[in-house]
N, C-alpha and C positions, 0 to 999 in steps of 0.2 A: 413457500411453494417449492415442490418438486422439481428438478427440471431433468430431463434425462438427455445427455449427449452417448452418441452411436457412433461406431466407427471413424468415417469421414467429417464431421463435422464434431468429434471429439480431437482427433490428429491436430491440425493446426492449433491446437490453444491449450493442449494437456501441460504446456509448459510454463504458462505464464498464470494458470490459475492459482490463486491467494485467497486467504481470507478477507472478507470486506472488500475484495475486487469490483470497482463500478463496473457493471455492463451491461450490453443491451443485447437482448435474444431476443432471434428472431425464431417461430418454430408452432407448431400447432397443439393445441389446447387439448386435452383428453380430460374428458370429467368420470369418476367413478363412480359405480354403484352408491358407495357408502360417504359422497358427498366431496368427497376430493376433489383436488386437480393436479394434475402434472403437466408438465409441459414439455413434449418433445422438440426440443432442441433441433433446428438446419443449423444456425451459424450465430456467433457469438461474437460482437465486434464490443472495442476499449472508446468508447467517447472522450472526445477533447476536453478536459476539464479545465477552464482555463484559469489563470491566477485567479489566488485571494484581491476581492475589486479596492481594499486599499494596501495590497502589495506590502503587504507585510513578512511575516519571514518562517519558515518553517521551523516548528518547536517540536523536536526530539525529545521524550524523555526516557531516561534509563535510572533506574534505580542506581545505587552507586555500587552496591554488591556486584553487581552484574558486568563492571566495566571493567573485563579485562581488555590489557593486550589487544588478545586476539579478535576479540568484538569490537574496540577501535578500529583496528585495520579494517576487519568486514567491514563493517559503517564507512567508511573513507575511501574502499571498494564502491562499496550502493552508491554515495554521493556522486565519487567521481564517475560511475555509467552515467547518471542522471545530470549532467554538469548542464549550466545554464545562466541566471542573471540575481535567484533569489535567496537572498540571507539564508543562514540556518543559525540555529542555539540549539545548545543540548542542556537541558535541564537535568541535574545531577538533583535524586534525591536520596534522602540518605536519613541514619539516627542523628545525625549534628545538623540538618538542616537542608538547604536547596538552594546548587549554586546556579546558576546561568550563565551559559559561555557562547558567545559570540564566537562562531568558526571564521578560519581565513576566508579570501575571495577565492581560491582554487577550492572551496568546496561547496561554493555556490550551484545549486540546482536550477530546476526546470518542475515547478511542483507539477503532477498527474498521475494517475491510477497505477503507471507503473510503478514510479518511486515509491508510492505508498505502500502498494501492495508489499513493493520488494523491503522495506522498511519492516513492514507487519512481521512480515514472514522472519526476518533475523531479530525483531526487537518482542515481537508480542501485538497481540491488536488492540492494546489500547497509549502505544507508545510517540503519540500523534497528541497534541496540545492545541485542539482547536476551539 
C-alpha cells in the first residue's frame, strides 16, 4: 500500500525511516478511481516489540567479504546505541564455511525496531537470522 506523508507529519520521522521499519500509521484512506489505495499519513509512531518469548539472542549475519574494519566499528557503534541485556552472534558466511561468534557483554542490546532498522540499513535487509 501507498502511504503518503506531508510536511508535519513527515518532519518528525524523515530520520528514523528504514527498510522493513515496524510501524503503525495512523491517517486517512483514499481510494482511486482505478481501484487503489493510498493512505495519507497524520502520524507514524515505532511500537514496542518486545523480546524473542524464549530470550534468545540476536543473529547478525554478514557475508565474510563484507567484514571490513570499518563495518565492525559501524556495527559496534549500532550495538553500542542499542545497549541492553540480549546476546548477539555474528554469523560469518563465507567460501570456507560459517563461523558463529558469540560477542562480549558490552555489546549486548535491547532487541526493537530501531536496532533492527539501524542494522538493515548498514548491513542489508536480510542480515537478521530469525
Amino acid at each position: 500500500m501507498e502511504v503518503m506523508f506531508f510536511g508535519q507529519a513527515y518532519q518528525p520521522i524523515a530520520e528514523i525511516l528504514a527498510d522493513d521499519l515496524i510501524v503503525v500509521i495512523k491517517g486517512r484512506v483514499q481510494r482511486r478511481d482505478d481501484g487503489s489505495i493510498t493512505l495519507n499519513a497524520q502520524e507514524m509512531m515505532i511500537p514496542e516489540i518486545s523480546e524473542d518469548a524464549n530470550g534468545g539472542p540476536v543473529v547478525i549475519g554478514i557475508p565474510t567479504h563484507k567484514a571490513t574494519e570499518s563495518l565492525v566499528q559501524r556495527l559496534g557503534d549500532v550495538l553500542r546505541t542499542h545497549s541492553g541485556n540480549t546476546e548477539v552472534r555474528v554469523k560469518l558466511t563465507g567460501g570456507r564455511g560459517t563461523s558463529l561468534m558469540r560477542l562480549g557483554m558490552n555489546f549486548r542490546v535491547n532487541p526493537n525496531p530501531a536496532l533492527f532498522g539501524d542494522l538493515k540499513v548498514l548491513l542489508g535487509p536480510h542480515c537478521l537470522d530469525v
